[in-house]
PABATOR-497561 format. One line per 2 residues: number of its first residue (from 1); their letters; for each residue x, y, z of C-alpha. Coordinates in Angstrom, 1 decimal, padded with zeros to 4 digits. Each point is the difference from the previous one (the first is absolute). Example, Ala and Ser with C-alpha at 12.3 -4.5 7.8 and 13.67 -1.06 7.14 Angstrom:
2
1	as	012.3/-004.5/007.8 ~ 001.4/003.4/-000.7;
***
This chain:
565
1	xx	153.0/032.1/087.7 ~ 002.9/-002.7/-000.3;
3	xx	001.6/-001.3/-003.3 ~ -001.6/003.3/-001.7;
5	xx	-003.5/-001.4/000.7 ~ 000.6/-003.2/-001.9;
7	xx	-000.2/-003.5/000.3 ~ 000.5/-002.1/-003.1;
9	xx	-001.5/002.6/-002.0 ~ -003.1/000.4/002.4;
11	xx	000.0/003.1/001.6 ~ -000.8/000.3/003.6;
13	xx	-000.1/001.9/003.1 ~ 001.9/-001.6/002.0;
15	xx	002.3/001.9/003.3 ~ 003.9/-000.3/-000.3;
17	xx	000.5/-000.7/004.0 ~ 001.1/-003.3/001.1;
19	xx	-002.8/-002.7/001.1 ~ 000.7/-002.8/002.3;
21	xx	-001.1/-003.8/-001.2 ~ -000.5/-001.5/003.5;
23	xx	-002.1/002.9/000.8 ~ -001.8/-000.2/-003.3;
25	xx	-000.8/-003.9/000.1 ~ -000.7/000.3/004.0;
27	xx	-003.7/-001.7/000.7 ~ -000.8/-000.8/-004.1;
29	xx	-001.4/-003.0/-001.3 ~ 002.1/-001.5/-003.0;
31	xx	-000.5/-002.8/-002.2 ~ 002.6/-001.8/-001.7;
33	xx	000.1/-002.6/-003.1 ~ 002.2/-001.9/-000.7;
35	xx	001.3/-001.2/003.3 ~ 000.5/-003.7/-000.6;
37	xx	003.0/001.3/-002.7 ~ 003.3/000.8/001.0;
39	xx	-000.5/004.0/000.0 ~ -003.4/000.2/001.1;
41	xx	001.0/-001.5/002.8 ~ 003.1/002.2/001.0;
43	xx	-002.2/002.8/-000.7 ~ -002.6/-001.3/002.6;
45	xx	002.7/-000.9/002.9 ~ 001.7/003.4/-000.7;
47	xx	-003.5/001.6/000.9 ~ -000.6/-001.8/003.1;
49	xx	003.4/000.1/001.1 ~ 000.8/003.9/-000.5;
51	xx	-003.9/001.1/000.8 ~ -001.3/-002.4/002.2;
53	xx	-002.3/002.8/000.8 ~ -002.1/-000.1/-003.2;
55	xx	-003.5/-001.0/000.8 ~ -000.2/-003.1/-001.9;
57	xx	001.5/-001.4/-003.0 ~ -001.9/-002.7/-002.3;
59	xx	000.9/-002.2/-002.6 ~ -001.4/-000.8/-002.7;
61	xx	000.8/-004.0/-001.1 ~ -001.7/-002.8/-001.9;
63	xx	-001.6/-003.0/001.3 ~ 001.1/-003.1/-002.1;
65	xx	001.3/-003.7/-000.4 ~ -002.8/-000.7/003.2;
67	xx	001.3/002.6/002.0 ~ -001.5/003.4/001.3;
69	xx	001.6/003.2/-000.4 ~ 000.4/000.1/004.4;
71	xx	002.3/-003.5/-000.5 ~ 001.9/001.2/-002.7;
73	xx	001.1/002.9/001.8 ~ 001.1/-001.9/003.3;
75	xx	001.4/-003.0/-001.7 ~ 001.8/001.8/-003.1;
77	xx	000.3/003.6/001.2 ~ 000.4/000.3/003.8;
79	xx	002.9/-002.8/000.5 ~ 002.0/001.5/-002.7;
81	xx	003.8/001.6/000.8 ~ -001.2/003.4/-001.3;
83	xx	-001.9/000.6/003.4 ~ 003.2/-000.6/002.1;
85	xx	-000.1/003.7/001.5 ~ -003.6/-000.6/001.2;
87	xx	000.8/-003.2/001.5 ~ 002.9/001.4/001.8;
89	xx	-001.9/003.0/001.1 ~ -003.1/-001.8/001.3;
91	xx	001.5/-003.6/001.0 ~ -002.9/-001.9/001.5;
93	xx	-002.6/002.6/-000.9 ~ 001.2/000.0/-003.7;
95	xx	-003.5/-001.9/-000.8 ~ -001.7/002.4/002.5;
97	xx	001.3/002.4/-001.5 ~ -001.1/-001.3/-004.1;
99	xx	-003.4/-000.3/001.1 ~ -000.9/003.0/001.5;
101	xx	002.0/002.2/-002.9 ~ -000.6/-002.1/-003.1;
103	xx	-003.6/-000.8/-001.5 ~ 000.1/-002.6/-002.4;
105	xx	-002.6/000.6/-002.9 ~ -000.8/-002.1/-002.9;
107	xx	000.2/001.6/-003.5 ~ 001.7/-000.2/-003.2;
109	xx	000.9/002.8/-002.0 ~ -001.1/-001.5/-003.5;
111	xx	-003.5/000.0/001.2 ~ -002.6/003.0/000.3;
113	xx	000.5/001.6/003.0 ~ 002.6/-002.0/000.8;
115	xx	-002.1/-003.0/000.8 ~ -000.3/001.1/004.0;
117	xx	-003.2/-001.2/001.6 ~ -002.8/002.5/000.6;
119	xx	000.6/000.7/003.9 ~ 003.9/000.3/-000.5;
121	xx	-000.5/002.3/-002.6 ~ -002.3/002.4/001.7;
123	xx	002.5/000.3/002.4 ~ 002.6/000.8/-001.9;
125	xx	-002.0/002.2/-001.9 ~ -000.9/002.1/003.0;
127	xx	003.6/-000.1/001.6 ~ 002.9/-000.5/-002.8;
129	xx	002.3/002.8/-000.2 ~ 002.4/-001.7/-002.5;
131	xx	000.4/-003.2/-001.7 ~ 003.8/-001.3/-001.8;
133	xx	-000.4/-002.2/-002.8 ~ 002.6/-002.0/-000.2;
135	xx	-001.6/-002.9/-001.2 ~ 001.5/-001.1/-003.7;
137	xx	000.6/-003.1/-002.2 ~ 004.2/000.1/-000.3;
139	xx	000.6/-002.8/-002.2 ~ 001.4/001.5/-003.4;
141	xx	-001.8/-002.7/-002.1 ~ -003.7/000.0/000.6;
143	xx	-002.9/-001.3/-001.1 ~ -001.4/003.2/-001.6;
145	xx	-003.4/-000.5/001.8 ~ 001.6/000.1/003.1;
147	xx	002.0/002.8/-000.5 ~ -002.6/001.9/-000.9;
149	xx	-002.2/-000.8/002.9 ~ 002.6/000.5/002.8;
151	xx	002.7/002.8/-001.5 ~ -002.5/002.0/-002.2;
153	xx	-003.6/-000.4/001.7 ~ 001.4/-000.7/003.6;
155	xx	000.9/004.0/000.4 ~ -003.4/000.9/-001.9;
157	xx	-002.3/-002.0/002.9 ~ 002.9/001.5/002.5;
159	xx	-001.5/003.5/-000.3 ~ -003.6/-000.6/-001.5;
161	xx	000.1/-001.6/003.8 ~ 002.1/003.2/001.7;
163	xx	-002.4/002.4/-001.7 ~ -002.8/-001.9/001.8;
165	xx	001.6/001.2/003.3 ~ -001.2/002.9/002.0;
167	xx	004.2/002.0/-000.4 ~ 002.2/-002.4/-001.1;
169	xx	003.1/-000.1/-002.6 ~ 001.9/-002.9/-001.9;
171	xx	003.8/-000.7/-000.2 ~ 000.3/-002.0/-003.0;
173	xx	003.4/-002.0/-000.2 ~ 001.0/-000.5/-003.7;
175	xx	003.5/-000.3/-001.7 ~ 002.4/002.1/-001.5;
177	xx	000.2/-002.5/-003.1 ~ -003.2/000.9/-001.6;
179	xx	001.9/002.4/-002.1 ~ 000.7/-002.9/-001.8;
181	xx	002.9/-000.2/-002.4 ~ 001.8/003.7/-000.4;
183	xx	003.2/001.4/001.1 ~ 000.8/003.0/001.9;
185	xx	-001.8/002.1/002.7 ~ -003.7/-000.8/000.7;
187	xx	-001.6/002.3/002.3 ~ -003.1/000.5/002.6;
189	xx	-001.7/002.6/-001.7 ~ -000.6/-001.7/-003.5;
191	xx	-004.0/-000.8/000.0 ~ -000.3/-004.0/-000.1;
193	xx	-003.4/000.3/-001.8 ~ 000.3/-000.8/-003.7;
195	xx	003.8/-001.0/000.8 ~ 002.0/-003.3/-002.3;
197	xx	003.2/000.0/-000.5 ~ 000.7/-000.8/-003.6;
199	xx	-002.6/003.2/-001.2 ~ 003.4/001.3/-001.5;
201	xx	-000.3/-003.3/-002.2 ~ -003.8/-000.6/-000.5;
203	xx	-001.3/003.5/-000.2 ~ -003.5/-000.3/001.0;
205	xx	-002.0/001.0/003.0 ~ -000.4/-002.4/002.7;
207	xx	-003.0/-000.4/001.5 ~ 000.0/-002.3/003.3;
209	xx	-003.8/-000.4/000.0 ~ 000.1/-001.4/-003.3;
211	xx	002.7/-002.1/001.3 ~ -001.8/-001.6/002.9;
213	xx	-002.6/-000.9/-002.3 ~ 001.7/-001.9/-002.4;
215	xx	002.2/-001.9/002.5 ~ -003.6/-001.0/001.4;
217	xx	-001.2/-001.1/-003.5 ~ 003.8/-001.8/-000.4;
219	xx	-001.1/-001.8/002.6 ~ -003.3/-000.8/-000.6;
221	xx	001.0/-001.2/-003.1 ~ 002.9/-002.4/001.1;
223	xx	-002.5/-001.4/002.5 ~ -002.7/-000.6/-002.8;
225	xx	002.5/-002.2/-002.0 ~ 000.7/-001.6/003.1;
227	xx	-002.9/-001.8/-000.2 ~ -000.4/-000.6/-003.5;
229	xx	-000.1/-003.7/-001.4 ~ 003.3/-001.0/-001.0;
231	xx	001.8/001.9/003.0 ~ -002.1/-002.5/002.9;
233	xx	000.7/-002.5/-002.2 ~ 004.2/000.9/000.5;
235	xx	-001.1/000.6/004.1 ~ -001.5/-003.7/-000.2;
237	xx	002.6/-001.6/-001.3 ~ 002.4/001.9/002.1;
239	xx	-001.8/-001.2/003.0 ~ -000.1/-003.5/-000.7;
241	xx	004.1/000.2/-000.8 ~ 000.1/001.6/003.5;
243	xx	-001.9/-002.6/001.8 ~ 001.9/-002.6/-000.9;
245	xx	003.3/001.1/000.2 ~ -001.3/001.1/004.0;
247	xx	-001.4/-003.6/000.1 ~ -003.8/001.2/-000.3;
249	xx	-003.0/-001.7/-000.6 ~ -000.4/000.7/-003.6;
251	xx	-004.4/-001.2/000.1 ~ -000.5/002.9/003.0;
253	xx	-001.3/002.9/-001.7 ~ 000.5/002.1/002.7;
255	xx	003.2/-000.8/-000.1 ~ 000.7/000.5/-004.1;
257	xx	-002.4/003.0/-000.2 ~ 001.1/001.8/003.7;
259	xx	003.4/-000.4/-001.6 ~ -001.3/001.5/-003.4;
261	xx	-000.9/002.6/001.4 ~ 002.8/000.7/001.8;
263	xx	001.9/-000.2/-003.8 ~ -002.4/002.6/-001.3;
265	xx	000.9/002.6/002.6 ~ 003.7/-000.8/-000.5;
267	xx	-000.4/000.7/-003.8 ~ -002.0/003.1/000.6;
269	xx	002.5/001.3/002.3 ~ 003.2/-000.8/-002.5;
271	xx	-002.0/002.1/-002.8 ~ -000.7/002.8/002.0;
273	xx	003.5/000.3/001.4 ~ 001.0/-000.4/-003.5;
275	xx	-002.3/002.4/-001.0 ~ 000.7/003.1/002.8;
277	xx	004.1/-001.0/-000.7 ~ -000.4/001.0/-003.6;
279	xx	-003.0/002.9/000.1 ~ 002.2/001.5/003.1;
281	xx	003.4/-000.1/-002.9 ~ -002.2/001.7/-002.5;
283	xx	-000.5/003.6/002.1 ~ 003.4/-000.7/000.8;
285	xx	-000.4/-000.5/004.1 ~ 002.7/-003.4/000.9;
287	xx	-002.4/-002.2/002.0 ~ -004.0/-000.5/000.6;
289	xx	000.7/001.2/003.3 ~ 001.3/003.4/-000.9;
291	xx	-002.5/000.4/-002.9 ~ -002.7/-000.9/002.1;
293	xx	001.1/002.5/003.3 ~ 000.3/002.5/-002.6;
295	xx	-003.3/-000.3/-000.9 ~ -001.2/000.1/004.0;
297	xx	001.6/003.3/000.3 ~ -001.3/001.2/-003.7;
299	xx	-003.9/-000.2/001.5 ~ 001.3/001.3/003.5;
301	xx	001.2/003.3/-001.8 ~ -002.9/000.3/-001.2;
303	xx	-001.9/000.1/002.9 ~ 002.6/001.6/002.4;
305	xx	-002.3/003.2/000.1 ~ -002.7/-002.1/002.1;
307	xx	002.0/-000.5/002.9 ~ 002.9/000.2/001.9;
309	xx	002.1/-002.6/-002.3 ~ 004.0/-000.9/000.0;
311	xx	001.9/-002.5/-002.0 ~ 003.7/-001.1/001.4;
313	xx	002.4/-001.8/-002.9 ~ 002.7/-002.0/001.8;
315	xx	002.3/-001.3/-001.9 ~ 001.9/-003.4/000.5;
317	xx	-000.9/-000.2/004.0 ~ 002.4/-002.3/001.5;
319	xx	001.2/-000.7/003.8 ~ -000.5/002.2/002.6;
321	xx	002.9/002.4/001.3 ~ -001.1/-000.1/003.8;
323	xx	-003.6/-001.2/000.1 ~ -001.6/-002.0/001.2;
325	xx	003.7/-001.3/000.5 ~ 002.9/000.1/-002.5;
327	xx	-000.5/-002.0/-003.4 ~ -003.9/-001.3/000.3;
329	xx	-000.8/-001.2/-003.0 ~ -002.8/-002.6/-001.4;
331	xx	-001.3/-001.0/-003.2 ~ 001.8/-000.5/-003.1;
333	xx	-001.0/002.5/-002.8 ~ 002.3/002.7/000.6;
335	xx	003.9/-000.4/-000.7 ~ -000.3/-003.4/002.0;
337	xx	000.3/-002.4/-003.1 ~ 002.3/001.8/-001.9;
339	xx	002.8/000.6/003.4 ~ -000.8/-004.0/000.5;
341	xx	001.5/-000.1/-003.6 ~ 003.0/001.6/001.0;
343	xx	000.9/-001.6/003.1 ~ -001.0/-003.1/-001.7;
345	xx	003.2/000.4/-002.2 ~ -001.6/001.5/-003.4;
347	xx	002.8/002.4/-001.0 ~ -001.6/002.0/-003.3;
349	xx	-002.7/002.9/000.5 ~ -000.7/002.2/-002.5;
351	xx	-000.1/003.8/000.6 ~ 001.5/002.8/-001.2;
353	xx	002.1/002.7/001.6 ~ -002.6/003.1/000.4;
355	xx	-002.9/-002.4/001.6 ~ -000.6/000.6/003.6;
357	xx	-001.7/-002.9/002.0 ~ -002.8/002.3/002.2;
359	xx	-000.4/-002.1/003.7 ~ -001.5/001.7/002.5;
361	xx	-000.3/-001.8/003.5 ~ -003.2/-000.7/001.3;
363	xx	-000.5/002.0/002.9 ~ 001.1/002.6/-001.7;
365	xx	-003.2/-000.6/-002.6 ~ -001.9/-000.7/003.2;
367	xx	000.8/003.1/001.6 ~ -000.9/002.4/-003.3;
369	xx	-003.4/-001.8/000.3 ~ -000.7/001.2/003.4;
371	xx	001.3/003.2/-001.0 ~ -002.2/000.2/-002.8;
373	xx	-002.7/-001.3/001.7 ~ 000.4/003.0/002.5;
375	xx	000.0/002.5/-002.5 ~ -002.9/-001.8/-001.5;
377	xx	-002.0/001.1/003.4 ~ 001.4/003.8/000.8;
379	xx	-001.4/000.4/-003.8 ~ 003.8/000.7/-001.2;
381	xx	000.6/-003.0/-001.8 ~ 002.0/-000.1/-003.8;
383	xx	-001.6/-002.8/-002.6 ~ 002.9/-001.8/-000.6;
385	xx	003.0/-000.8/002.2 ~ 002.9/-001.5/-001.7;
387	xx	001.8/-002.0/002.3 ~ 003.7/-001.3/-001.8;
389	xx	003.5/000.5/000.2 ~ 001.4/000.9/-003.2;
391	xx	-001.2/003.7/000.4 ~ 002.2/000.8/003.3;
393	xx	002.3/-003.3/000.7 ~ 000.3/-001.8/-003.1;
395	xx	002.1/-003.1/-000.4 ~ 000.8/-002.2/-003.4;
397	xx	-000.8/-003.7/-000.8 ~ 003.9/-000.3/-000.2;
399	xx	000.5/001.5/003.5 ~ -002.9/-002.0/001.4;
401	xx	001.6/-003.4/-001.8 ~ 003.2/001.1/001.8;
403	xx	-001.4/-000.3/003.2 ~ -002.0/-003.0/-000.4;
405	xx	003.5/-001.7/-001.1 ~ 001.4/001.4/002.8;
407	xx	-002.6/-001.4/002.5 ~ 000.1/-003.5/-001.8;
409	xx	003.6/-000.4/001.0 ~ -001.1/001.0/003.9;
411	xx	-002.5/-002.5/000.0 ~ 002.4/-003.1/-001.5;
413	xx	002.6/001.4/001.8 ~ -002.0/-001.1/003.4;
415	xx	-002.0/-003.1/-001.5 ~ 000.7/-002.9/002.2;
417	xx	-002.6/-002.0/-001.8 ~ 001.7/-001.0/-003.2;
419	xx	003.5/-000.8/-000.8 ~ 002.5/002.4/000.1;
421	xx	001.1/-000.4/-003.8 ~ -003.7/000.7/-000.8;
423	xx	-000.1/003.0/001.7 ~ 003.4/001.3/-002.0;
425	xx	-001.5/-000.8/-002.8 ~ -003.5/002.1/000.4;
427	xx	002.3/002.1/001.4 ~ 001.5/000.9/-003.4;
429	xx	-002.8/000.6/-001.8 ~ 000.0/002.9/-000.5;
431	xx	-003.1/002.0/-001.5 ~ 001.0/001.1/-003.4;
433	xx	-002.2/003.3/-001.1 ~ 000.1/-000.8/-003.7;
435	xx	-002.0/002.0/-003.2 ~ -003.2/-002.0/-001.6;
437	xx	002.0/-001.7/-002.5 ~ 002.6/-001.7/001.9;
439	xx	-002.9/-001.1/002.2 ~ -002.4/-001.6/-002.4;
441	xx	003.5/-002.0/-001.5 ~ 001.6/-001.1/003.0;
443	xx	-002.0/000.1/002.8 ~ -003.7/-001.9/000.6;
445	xx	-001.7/001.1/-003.0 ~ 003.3/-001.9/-002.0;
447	xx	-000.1/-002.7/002.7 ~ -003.4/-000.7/-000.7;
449	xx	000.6/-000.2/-003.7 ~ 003.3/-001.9/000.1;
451	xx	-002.4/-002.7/002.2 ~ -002.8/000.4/-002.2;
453	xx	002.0/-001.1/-002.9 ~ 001.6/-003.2/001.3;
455	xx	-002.9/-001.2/001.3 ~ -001.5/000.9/-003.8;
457	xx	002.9/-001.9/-001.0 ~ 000.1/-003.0/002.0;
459	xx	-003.6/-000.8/-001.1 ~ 000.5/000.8/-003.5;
461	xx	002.5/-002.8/-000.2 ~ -002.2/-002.3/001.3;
463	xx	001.2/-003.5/001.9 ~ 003.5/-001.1/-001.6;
465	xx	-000.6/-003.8/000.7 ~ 002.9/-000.3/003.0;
467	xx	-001.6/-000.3/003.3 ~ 003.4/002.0/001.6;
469	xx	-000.4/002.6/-002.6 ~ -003.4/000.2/000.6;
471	xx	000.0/000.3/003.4 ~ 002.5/002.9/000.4;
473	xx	-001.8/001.4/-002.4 ~ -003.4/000.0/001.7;
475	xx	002.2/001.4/002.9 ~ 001.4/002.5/-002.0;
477	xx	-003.6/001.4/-001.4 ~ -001.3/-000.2/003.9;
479	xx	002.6/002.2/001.5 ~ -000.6/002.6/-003.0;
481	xx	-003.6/000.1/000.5 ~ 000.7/000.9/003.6;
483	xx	002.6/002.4/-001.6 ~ -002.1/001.4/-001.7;
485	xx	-003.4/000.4/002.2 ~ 002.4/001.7/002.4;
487	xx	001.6/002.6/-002.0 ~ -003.3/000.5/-001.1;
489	xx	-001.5/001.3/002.7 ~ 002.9/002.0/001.2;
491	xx	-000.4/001.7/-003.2 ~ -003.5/000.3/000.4;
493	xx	000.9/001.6/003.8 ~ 002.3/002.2/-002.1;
495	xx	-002.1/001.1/-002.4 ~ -003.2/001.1/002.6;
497	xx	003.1/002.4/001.6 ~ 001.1/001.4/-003.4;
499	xx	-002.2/003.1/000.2 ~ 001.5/000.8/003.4;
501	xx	003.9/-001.0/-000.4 ~ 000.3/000.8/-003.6;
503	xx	-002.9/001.5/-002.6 ~ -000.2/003.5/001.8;
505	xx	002.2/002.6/001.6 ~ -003.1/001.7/002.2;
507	xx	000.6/002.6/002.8 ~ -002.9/000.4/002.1;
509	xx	-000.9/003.4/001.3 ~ -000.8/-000.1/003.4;
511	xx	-000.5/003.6/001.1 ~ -003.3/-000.4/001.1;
513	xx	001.0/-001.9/003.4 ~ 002.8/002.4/000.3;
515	xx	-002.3/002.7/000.5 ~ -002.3/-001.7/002.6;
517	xx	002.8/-001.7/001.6 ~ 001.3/004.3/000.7;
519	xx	-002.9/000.4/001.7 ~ 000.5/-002.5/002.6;
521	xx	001.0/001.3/003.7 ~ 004.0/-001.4/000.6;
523	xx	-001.3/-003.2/002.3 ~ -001.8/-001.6/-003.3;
525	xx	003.2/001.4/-002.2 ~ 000.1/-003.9/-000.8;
527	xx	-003.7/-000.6/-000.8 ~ 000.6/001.5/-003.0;
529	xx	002.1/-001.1/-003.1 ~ 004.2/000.1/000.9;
531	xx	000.9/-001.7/-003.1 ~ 002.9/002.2/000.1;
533	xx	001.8/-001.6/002.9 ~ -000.6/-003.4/-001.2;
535	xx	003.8/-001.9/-000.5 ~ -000.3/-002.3/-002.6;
537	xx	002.6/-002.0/000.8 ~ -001.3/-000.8/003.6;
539	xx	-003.7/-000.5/-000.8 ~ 001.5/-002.7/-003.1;
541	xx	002.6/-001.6/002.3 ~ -001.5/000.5/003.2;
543	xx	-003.7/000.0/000.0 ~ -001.7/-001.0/-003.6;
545	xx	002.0/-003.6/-000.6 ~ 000.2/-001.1/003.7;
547	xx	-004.0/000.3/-000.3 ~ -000.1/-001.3/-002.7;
549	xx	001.8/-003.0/001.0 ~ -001.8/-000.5/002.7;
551	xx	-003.6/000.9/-000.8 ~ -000.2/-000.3/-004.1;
553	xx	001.9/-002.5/-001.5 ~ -001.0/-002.9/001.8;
555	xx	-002.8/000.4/-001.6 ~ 001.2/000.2/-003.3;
557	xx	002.1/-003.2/000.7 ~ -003.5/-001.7/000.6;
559	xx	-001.0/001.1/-003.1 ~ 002.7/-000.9/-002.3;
561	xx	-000.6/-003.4/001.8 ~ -003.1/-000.4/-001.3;
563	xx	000.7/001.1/-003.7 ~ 002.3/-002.5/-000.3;
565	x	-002.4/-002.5/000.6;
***
C-alpha cells in the first residue's frame, strides 16, 4: 500500500507504482459541467488537447434566454480564446474535429438527474466512465435560493446521476474557502460532514440536514410575504413609478402588472441574499458562496462510501501560467475587481503582515482535475485535493501589492493613450498595504463618510436665497454624491476581498496531489501540481496583469460605466 493505506482517513488498497494519465483516460467517456465558466472550460480544452484520444467528451450546459444548449456551446464556448491550442492544432478541421469529439447534452445540475433527456441519459448511463463537476454559482452575494440550488444541491444531483451509471466516479470541484473564517493550517483529512467554523464559538452540533431544511422553509416563507397585501400593493406602486419615468403607458396592465412582477422577484431576491449574507455570518463561513459549497461537500462526505467520489478545493484560481496560452483569463469574480482597484489608482488596502494571498493558476487547477479524475478511474483516488499555494510557495498580500505596483508603473510607462503627465501621476501611486484602522479613516470607507456628510450638510442648510450661492452649492452636493456612490462601492469591492487579503492567515495543505502527482511517469512530471517552481514575480509582472489588462478589466471598465449611470 501507498501513504500507509490511507487516503484522507479512508483506508484503501491501493499499489505504490506509478500510473500513467494519458494511458488511464485513453478511449473513456467524460462529462464535464461547468464549461461555459472560465475553468470548466480550461479544464475541457486541456482534455482534448493533451488526450485527443479519449473516446468522447460531453458537456453538460443549459438551454436558456431562447437558446438551446447545442447554440450556446458554438456561440459562447467554441469561439472563445481558451481553445487557441485546438484551433492551432486542427486549423480548418478544428470544427471537424468539435463535432466528432464533443457531444453537446442538455442538462442542469440543480435538477433531478441533471435534467438530461431520456435517450441521452441512457447513454450515458451505459457508457460514462467519469463526470467533473465544475459547474457552480461564483458570485459571493447570492440569493440564498440560488445558492442552495446550484452550490449545495448541484453536487447532490451530480452523483445521484453518476450512481445511476453502469462504473462511473465524480470529481467534484469545490473551494478551499469553505473553512470559513479560522487561521492557521487546514488540512485534507479533517471530515467535512458536521464541519462550521465558529463551533469553537457556538458550541453545538451542526447538523447540515437540518440546515437544508430550514433554508428551504426561509425561503418559503420570504416568498409567502411576497405576496401578501400590503407588499403587491409596494410592487404596484413601484411599477407605475417605473412606467412612467420609462415613458410607459400607465392604463396597460400588462405593462404595470408584467412590471410588478418583475418588482416582486427583485424584492424576493434582495431578502434572500440578505438573508444567506447574514445566516452564512452566524456559523461563521465569509460569504453564501462558501457556506453554501460547504454544505455540497458536507452531504458528499456523507455519501463518499457509495461510489468512487473526489472533491478538489482551489483556492483563488487566476491566469494561466502556459495554457491554453500565457495569462487567459475571463470573468470578473476572482482578484479582477480588486487589481482594477489598484491600477485604477486606489492606494490603501488593508492586510496585515502574516496573511498570505493563496492564487493558484488555472491550468494548474485544471490539470489536478484530470489527475484526480484519473485516480478517480484506477480506483486510487483521495477525497479531497487541496489545490493552493500557501502550503509549498506562499507569498504575502504585501509582496503581491509590491508587484502589482510594480506592473502599474510598466503599463503607464508604455501608455500612449493618455497624456504623459497622467501617466506620472498613476505612476506614483503607489499601493499602500495599511492595518484596518488607517483604512476605514483615510481611505474609501472615510471617503465615503467625508461625502456622505457634505452632501448631509448641504441639504440640511437648505436654499440660502442667492442664486450664485445656490448654484455652486447644488454643484457642490452633486459632485459629493458622486463622491460618495464611488467610494462606496470600492469599499464595498474591498470589503467582499477582506476574508481573503486580511481576516485569516490560512495555509492549505496540499499533500494529497503531492502524492498522486509521485506517481506520475517523468513525461506527465507537469500534469501534476509544481507549485514549487512557480516565480511570483514573473507570473504578477509577466503573466497575471498583462491578462488581466487585456482580457478582465475591460470588462470592469463597462461596468463601472454603467453604475455611474
Amino acid at each position: 500500500t501507498w501513504f500507509d493505506g490511507m487516503k484522507n482517513g479512508v483506508t484503501t488498497e491501493a499499489p505504490a507504482e506509478r500510473f500513467s494519465i494519458a494511458e488511464t483516460l485513453r478511449g473513456k467517456h467524460i462529462l464535464i459541467s461547468g464549461t461555459t465558466g472560465f475553468l470548466g472550460k480550461v479544464a475541457a480544452v486541456l482534455l482534448l488537447d493533451r488526450h485527443p484520444d479519449i473516446e468522447q467528451l460531453y458537456l453538460l450546459i443549459r438551454g436558456g434566454r431562447g437558446r438551446t444548449a447545442e447554440e450556446r456551446f458554438w456561440e459562447d464556448v467554441a469561439p472563445s480564446p481558451a481553445l487557441k491550442p485546438l484551433r492551432d492544432t486542427y486549423t480548418d478541421g478544428f470544427d471537424a474535429f468539435l463535432a466528432d469529439k464533443v457531444t453537446v447534452v442538455e442538462g442542469d445540475v440543480t435538477r433531478e438527474l441533471l435534467g438530461i433527456p431520456a435517450a441521452a441519459r441512457k447513454k450515458l448511463q451505459k457508457n460514462l466512465d467519469l463526470m467533473i463537476n465544475s459547474a457552480g454559482l461564483t458570485d459571493f452575494a447570492p440569493s440564498l435560493e440560488q445558492a442552495i440550488a446550484v452550490n449545495t444541491m448541484g453536487p447532490q444531483n451530480c452523483l445521484d446521476f453518476v450512481l445511476t451509471c453502469q462504473d462511473a466516479g465524480l470529481v467534484h470541484v469545490s473551494t478551499t474557502y469553505v473553512t470559513g473564517r479560522r487561521d492557521g493550517v487546514v488540512t485534507e483529512s479533517e471530515d467535512p460532514y458536521g464541519f462550521y467554523p465558529k463551533s469553537d464559538v457556538l458550541h453545538i452540533d451542526f447538523s447540515p440536514e437540518r440546515e437544508l431544511a430550514d433554508c428551504r422553509d426561509i425561503i418559503s416563507q420570504v416568498k409567502i410575504k411576497a405576496d401578501d397585501q400590503e407588499r403587491r400593493a409596494l410592487f404596484i406602486r413601484l411599477a407605475r413609478e417605473w412606467a412612467v419615468d420609462n415613458g410607459r403607458n400607465l392604463e396597460d396592465a400588462d405593462v404595470v402588472f408584467g412590471r410588478a412582477e418583475e418588482e416582486k422577484d427583485l424584492w424576493i431576491n434582495r431578502q434572500l441574499r440578505d438573508i444567506g449574507t447574514s445566516r452564512a455570518a452566524h456559523w461563521g463561513w465569509n460569504n453564501t458562496y462558501t457556506y453554501a459549497k460547504s454544505l455540497g461537500e458536507q452531504f458528499l462526505s456523507k455519501r463518499r462510501h457509495e461510489g468512487r467520489v473526489s472533491i478538489v478545493r482551489p483556492a483563488i484560481v487566476e491566469s494561466s501560467l502556459r495554457f491554453p496560452f500565457p495569462g487567459w483569463n475571463e470573468g470578473i469574480n476572482t482578484c479582477g475587481p480588486l487589481s482594477y482597484l489598484l491600477y485604477k489608482g486606489v492606494r490603501f488596502v488593508p492586510t496585515q503582515p502574516h496573511v498570505q494571498i493563496d492564487v493558484v493558476p488555472v491550468d494548474f487547477v485544471a490539470n489536478c482535475m484530470l489527475a484526480a479524475g484519473a485516480a478517480s478511474l484506477r480506483g486510487e483516488h483521495e477525497f479531497i485535493y487541496q489545490v493552493g499555494s500557501s502550503d509549498r510557495n506562499p507569498v504575502s498580500v504585501r509582496r503581491a501589492m509590491e508587484l502589482l505596483s510594480l506592473s502599474n508603473r510598466q503599463f503607464y510607462a508604455k501608455r500612449v493613450s493618455e497624456p504623459r503627465w497622467k501617466n506620472l501621476l498613476m505612476s506614483a501611486m503607489e499601493n499602500v498595504p495599511v492595518d484596518k484602522d488607517r483604512y476605514d479613516r483615510f481611505a474609501a470607507p472615510g471617503i465615503k463618510r467625508l461625502a456622505g456628510g457634505i452632501v448631509g450638510g448641504i441639504k440640511a442648510l437648505g436654499k440660502t436665497g442667492v442664486p450664485a450661492v445656490d448654484g455652486a452649492l447644488k454643484g457642490v452636493s452633486s459632485t459629493a454624491r458622486g463622491i460618495e456612490k464611488q467610494a462606496g462601492l470600492v469599499a464595498m469591492i474591498i470589503d467582499l476581498f477582506m476574508p481573503f487579503i486580511h481576516d485569516s492567515a490560512f495555509v492549505f495543505q496540499a499533500d494529497a496531489m503531492k502524492r498522486l502527482e509521485a506517481r506520475l511517469p517523468p513525461e506527465e512530471a507537469d500534469w501534476g501540481f509544481p507549485i514549487e517552481g512557480l516565480d511570483w514575480r514573473y507570473y504578477w509582472m509577466d503573466v497575471q496583469m498583462p491578462g488581466m489588462h487585456k482580457h478582465v478589466f475591460p470588462e470592469i471598465d463597462e461596468k463601472f460605466k454603467t453604475s455611474r449611470k
